[in-house]
N, CA, C and O atoms as a GROMACS GRO file, in nm:
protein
  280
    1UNK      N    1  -0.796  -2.472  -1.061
    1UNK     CA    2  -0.789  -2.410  -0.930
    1UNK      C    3  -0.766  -2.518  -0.826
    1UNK      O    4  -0.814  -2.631  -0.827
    2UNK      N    5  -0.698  -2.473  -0.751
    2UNK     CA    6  -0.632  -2.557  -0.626
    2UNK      C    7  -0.597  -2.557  -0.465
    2UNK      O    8  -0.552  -2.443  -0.456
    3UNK      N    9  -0.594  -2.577  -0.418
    3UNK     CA   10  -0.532  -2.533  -0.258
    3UNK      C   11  -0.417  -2.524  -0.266
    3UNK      O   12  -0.351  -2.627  -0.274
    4UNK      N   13  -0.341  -2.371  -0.267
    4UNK     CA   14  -0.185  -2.325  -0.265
    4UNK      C   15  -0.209  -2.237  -0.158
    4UNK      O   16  -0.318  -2.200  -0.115
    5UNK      N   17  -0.040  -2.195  -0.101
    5UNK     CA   18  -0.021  -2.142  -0.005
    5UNK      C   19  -0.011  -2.063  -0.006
    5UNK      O   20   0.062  -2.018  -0.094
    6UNK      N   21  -0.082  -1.955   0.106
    6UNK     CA   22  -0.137  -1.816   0.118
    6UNK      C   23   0.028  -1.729   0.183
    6UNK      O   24   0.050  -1.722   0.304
    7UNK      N   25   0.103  -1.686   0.103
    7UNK     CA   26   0.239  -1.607   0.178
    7UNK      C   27   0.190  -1.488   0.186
    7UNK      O   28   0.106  -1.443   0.107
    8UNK      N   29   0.246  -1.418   0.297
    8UNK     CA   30   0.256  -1.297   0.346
    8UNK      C   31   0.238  -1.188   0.243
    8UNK      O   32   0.147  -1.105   0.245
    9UNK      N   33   0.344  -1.199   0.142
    9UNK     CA   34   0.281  -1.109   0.075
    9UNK      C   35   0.108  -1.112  -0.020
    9UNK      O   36   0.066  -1.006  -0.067
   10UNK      N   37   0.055  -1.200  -0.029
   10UNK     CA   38  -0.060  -1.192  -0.032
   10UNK      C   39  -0.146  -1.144   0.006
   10UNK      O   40  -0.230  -1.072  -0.048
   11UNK      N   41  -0.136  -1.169   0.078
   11UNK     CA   42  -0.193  -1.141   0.230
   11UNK      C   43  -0.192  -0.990   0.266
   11UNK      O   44  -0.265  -0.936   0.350
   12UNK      N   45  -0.108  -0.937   0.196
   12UNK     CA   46  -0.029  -0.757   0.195
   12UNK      C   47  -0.129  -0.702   0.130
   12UNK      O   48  -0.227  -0.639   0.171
   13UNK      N   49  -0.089  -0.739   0.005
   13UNK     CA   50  -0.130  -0.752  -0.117
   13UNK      C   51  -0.295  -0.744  -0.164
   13UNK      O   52  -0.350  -0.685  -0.257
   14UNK      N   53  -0.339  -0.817  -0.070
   14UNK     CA   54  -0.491  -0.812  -0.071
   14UNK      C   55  -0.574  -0.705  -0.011
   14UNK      O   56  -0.670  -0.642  -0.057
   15UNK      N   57  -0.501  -0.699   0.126
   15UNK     CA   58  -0.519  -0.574   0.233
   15UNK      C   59  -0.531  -0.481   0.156
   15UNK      O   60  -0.642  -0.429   0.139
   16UNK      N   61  -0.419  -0.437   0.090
   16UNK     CA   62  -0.387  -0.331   0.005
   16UNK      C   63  -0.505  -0.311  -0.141
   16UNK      O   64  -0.510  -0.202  -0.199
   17UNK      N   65  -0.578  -0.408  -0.177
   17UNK     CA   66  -0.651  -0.411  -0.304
   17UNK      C   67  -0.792  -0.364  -0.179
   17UNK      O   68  -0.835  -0.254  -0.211
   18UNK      N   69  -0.839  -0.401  -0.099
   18UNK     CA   70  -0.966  -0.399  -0.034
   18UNK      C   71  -0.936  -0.253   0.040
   18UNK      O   72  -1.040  -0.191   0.060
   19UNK      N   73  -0.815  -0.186   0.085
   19UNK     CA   74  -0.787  -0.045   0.113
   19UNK      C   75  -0.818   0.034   0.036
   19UNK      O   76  -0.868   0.141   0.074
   20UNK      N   77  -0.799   0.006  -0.089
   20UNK     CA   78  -0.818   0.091  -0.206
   20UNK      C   79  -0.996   0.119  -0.249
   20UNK      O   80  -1.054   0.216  -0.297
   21UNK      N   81  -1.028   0.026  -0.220
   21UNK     CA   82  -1.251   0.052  -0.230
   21UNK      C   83  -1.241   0.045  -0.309
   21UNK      O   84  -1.278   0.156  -0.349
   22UNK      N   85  -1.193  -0.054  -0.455
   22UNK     CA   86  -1.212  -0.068  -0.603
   22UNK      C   87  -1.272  -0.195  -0.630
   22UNK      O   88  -1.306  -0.215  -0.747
   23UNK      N   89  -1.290  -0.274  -0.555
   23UNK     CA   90  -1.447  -0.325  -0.519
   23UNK      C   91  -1.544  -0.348  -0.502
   23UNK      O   92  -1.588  -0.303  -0.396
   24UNK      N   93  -1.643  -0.433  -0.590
   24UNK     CA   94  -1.792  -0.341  -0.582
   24UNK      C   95  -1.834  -0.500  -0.516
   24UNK      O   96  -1.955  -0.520  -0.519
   25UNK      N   97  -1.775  -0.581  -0.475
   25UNK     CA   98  -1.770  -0.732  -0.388
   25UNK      C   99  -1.654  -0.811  -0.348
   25UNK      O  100  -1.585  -0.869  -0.432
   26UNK      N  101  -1.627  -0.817  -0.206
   26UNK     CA  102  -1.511  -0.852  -0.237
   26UNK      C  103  -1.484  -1.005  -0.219
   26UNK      O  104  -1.371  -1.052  -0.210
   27UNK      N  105  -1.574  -1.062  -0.216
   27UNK     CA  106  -1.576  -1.205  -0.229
   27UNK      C  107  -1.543  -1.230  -0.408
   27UNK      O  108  -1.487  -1.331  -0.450
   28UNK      N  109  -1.584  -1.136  -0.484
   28UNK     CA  110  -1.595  -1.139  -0.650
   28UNK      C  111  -1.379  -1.173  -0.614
   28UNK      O  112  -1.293  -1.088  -0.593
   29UNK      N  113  -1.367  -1.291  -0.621
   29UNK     CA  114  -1.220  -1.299  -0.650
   29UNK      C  115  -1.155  -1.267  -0.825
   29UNK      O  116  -1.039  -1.231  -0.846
   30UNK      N  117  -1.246  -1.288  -0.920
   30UNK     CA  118  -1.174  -1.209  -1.027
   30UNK      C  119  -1.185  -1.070  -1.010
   30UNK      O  120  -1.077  -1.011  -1.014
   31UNK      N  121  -1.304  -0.987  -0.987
   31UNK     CA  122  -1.282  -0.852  -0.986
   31UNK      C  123  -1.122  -0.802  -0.893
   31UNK      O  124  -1.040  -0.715  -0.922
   32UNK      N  125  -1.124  -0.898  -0.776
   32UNK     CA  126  -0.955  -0.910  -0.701
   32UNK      C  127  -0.876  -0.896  -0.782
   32UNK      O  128  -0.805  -0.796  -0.786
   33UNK      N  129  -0.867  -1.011  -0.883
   33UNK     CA  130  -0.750  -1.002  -0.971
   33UNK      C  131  -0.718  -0.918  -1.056
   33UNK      O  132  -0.609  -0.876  -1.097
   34UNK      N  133  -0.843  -0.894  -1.084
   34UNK     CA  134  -0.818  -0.739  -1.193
   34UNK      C  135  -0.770  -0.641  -1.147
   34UNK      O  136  -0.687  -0.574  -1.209
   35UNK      N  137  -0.824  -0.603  -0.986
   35UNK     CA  138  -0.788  -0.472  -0.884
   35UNK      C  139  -0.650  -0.524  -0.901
   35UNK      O  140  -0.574  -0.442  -0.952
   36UNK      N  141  -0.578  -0.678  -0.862
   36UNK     CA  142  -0.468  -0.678  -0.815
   36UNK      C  143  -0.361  -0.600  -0.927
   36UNK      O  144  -0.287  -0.503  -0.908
   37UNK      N  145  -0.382  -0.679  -1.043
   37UNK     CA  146  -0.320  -0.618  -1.158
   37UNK      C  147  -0.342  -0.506  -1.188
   37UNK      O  148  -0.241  -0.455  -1.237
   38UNK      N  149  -0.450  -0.417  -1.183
   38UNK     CA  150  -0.467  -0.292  -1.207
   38UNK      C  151  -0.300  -0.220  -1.092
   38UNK      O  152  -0.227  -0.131  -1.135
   39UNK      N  153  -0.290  -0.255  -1.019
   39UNK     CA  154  -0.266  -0.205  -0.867
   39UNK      C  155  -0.102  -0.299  -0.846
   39UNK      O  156  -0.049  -0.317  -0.737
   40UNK      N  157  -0.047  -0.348  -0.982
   40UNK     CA  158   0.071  -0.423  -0.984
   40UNK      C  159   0.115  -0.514  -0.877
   40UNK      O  160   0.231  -0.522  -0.836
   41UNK      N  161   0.010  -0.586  -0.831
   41UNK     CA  162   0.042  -0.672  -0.729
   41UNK      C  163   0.024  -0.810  -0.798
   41UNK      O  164  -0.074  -0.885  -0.796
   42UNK      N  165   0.127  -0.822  -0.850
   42UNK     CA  166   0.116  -0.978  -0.941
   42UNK      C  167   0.098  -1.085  -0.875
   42UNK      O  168   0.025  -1.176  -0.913
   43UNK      N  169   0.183  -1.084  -0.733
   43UNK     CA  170   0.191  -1.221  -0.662
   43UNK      C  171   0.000  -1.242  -0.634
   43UNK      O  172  -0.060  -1.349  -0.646
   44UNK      N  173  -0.038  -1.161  -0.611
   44UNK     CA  174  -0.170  -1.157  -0.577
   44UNK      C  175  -0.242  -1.201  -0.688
   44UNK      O  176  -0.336  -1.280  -0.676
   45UNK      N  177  -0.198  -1.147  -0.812
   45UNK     CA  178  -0.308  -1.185  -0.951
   45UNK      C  179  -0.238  -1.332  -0.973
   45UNK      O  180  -0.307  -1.386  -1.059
   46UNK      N  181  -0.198  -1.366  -0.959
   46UNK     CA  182  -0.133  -1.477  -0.968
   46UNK      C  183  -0.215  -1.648  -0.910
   46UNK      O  184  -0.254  -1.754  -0.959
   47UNK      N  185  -0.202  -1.568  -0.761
   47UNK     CA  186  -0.240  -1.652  -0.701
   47UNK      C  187  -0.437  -1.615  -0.655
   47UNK      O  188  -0.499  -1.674  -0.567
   48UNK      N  189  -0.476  -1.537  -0.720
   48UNK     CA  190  -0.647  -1.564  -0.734
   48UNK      C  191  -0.634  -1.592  -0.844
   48UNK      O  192  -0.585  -1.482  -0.870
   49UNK      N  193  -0.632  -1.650  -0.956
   49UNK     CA  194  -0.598  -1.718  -1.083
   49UNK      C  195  -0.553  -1.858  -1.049
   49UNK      O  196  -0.610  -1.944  -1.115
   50UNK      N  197  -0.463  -1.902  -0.960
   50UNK     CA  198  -0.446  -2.035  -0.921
   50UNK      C  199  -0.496  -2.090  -0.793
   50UNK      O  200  -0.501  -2.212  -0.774
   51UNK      N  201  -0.535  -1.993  -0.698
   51UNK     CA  202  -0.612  -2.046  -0.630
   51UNK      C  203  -0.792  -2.104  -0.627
   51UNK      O  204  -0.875  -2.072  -0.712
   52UNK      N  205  -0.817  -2.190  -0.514
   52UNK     CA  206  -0.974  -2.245  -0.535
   52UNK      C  207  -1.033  -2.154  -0.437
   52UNK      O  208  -0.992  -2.124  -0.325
   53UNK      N  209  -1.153  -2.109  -0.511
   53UNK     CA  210  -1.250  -2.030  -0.348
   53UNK      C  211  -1.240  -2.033  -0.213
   53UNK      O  212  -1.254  -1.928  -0.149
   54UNK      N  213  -1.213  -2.150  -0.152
   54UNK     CA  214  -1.220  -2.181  -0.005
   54UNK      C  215  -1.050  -2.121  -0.003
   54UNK      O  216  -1.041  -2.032   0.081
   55UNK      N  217  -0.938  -2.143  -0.064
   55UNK     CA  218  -0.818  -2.068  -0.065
   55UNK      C  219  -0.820  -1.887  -0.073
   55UNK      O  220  -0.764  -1.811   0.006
   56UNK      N  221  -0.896  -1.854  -0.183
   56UNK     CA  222  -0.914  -1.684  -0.147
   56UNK      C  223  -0.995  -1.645  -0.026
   56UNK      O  224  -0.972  -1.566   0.066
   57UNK      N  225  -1.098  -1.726  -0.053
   57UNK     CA  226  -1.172  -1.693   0.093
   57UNK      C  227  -1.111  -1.642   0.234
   57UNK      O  228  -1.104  -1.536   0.295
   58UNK      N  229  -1.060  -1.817   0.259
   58UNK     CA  230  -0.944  -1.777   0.403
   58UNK      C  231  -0.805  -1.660   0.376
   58UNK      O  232  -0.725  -1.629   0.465
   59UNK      N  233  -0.802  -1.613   0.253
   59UNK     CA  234  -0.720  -1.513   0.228
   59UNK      C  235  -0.724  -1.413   0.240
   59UNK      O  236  -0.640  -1.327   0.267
   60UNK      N  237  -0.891  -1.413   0.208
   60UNK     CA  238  -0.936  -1.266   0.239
   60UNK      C  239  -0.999  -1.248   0.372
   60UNK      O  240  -1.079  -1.157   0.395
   61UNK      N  241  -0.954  -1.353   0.476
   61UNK     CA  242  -1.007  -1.384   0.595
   61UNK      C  243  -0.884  -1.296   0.661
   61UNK      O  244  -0.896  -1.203   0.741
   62UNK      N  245  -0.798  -1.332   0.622
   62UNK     CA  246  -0.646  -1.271   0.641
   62UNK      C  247  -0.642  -1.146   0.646
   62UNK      O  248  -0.640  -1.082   0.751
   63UNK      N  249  -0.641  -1.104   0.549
   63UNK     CA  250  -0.653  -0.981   0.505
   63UNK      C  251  -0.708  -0.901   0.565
   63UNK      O  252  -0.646  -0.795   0.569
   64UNK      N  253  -0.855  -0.902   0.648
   64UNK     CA  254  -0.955  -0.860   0.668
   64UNK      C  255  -0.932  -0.812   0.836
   64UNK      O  256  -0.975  -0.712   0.894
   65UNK      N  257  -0.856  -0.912   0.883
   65UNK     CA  258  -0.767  -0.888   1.026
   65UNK      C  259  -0.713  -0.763   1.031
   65UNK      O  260  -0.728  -0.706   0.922
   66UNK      N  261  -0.659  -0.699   1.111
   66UNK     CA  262  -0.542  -0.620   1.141
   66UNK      C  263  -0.451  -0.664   1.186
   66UNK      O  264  -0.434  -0.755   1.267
   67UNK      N  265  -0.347  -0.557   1.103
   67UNK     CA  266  -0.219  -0.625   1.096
   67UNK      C  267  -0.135  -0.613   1.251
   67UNK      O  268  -0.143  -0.530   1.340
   68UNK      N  269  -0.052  -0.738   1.235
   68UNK     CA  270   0.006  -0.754   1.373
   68UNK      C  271   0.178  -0.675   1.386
   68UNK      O  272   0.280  -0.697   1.321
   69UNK      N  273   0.147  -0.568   1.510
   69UNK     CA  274   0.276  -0.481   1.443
   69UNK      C  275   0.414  -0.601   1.472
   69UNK      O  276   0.396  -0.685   1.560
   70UNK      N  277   0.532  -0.600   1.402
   70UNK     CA  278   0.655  -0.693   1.375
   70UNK      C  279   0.745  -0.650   1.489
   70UNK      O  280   0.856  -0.702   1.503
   0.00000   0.00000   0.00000
């Protein structure tokens, strides 16, 4: 595990796994990955699998925002 970069779609991606309430913690970053893959968001299972805690963390810091309309 490492410090990699958090892209947008992640960031989607995550929103979208913590929308869903299939969560029973959402700091639990494998239960994430499982939701993610359950929920075909690979870039996401991907990257909680290669990312380090303090990286999902601020991800799910992200996430946790509302989104900024484009």
């Amino acid at each position: 595990m490492t410090r990699i970069d958090i892209t947008d779609d992640v960031v989607r991606q995550l929103r979208d796994v913590l929308e869903a309430e299939v969560l029973d913690d959402e700091h639990n970053y494998m239960g994430a990955r499982f939701a993610a893959m359950d929920l075909g968001h690979d870039e996401l299972a991907v990257f909680v699998r290669e990312a380090d805690a303090a990286t999902y963390y601020e991800a799910l810091q992200r996430a946790k925002r509302p989104e900024r309309p484009e």
